[in-house]
C-alpha positions, 0 to 999 in steps of 0.5 A: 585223254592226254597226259600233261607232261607236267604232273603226269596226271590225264588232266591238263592243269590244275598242277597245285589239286593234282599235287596234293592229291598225288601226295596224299595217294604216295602217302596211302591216305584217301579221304572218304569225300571230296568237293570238286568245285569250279566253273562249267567247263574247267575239267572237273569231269576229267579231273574225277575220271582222273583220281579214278584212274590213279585209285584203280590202276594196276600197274603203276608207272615206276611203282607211283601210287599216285599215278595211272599207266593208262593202259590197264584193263582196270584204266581202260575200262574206267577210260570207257565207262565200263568199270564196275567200281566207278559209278557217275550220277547226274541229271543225265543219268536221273533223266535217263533212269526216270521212269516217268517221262515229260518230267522236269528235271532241273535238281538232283532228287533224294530218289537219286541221293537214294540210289547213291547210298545202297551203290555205297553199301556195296563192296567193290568188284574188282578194285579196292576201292568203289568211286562214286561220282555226284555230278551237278551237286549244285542242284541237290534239293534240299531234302536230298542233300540231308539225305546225303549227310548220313551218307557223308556222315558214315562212309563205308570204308571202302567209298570215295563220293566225289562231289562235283559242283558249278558252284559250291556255296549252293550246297549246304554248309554241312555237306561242305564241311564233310568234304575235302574241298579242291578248286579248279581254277580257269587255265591260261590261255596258252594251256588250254591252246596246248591241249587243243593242239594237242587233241589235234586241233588246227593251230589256227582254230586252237588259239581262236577258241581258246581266248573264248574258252575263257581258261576252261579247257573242257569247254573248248574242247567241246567247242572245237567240235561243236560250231553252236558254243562259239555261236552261243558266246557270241551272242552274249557278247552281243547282249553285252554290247546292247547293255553297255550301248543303252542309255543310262536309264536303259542300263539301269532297267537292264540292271534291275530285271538281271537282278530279280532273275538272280535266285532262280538263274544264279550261273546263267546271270554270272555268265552274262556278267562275264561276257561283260566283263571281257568286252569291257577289258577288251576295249582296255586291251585295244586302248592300250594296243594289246590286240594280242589279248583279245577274248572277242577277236572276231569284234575287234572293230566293234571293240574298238569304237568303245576304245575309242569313246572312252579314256584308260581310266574310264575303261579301267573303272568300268571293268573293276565295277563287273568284278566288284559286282561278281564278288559282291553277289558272291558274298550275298549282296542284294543282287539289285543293289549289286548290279545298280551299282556296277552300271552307275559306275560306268561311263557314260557316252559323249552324247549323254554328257552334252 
């Protein structure tokens, strides 16, 4: 991991969560939960191994309680995975513990919220403090985020639960409300190019991955290892020129089937909507000749034959109807409803009109 230079925290960005994190350590005040909630790939992993490290450091740059040296054994154990203090449970882990095998593993099960609560009742080993992560929290079933509650309701004093989750209206309100809620933002662009480079990635590769990344700096990291992500980027880019490129008819049959996949693919929907969205505000960039910008420079000429259908104002609309879309389905509108009105205000091909 590297240091921003601007918190001093092994995390980059995410300067205001980090602040108030560090004030709240400076001041010897550690809450018993958190919810780290934010998009696939924004950081929350690092962002967690992060506050362990400040928890369980044992020597203090300049006597800062808040920040981590780095370098010892406790920072170096907790950098390996090693520490015995700082414990990780996900549908990785579930999968790896399972006993039977051929089983879906799909939801954080009460076996696994189980597990989390006897490790809870353990006094720490070596550190002051025992840091127990909930990764994927958003798939906790029902019954095992009940199960959490009585946890979350009586922590021992000597337990922090960190809480992550893609998307954290999944959980129930009681579980929220019984966490200190920290959101991740996506980064700008240049932060995550900086991070790349930093990490030692070609200047080159750095800002073409970077403008798929989307501001999620985990993801590109991931990325720029790993040629299958920026494969799988383009093909929603593909999928979403398909649907822009359909009649209105085939837009609307589009919209429909998107809409009945929404309960049980919630986050693989709202993707697709955000590959939508960045090839529609890329053909407002190329109308406006802000090629610079570009989330899909590879298609740059493909984006430019939507460029050149349509005017400023068509583009423009098209782009505020996605993100009204992806606020309205996030507020609970009828995902049908939402997505039939989003494509009815795009524009529609000069061929369509005559």
């Amino acid at each position: 991991m590297l240091a921003n230079p601007a918190h001093g925290w092994p995390v980059w960005g995410h300067d205001t969560a980090v602040a108030s994190l560090r004030r709240e350590l400076a001041a010897g005040r550690v809450g018993h939960a958190y919810l780290i909630a934010g998009p696939d790939g924004v950081g929350k992993e690092a962002f967690a191994q992060a506050f362990a490290l400040a928890l369980h450091c044992q020597a203090h740059p300049d006597g800062d309680p808040s920040a981590p040296c780095g370098t010892c054994l406790a920072c170096r154990k907790i950098a390996r995975g090693v520490h015995p203090d700082v414990q990780t449970f996900s549908l990785a882990s579930q999968a790896a513990r399972a006993e039977k095998q051929g089983t879906k593993n799909t939801s954080l099960t009460i076996e696994t919220v189980r597990e989390v609560s006897a490790t809870a009742a353990l006094r720490p080993m070596e550190g002051r403090w025992r840091v127990l992560i909930i990764e994927d929290a958003e798939t906790l079933q029902d019954v095992a985020q009940e199960a959490l509650l009585k946890t979350l309701e009586e922590p021992p004093g000597s337990v922090v639960l960190l809480l992550l989750s893609d998307d954290a209206d999944l959980l129930l309100p009681t579980i929220r409300s019984r966490c200190r809620a920290l959101d991740l933002r996506p980064l700008s662009r240049a932060s995550v190019t900086a991070a790349l480079e930093a990490a030692g990635v070609p200047p080159d590769r750095a800002t073409e991955v970077a403008a798929l990344a989307g501001g999620l700096p985990g993801w590109a990291r991931r990325a720029a290892d790993d040629p299958k992500l920026i494969q799988r980027r383009q093909e929603a880019f593909e999928r979403a020129v398909a649907w822009i490129g359909g009649s209105s008819y085939d837009r609307l049959v589009a919209a429909v089937r998107l809409g009945d996949t929404f309960t049980k693919r919630r986050l693989e929907v709202f993707a697709e909507l955000e590959a939508l969205l960045g090839v529609w505000r890329d053909a407002l960039l190329l109308h406006a000749a802000l090629p610079h910008y570009l989330t899909y420079r590879g298609n740059a000429e493909r984006l430019s034959e939507l460029a050149r259908e349509w005017g400023m104002n068509d583009l423009h609309r098209a782009v505020c109807a996605v993100q009204t879309c992806i606020a309205d389905l996030e507020a609970n509108v009828r995902p049908r409803l939402a997505l039939e009105a989003m494509v009815l205000q795009w524009p529609t091909f000069r061929l369509d009109r005559t």
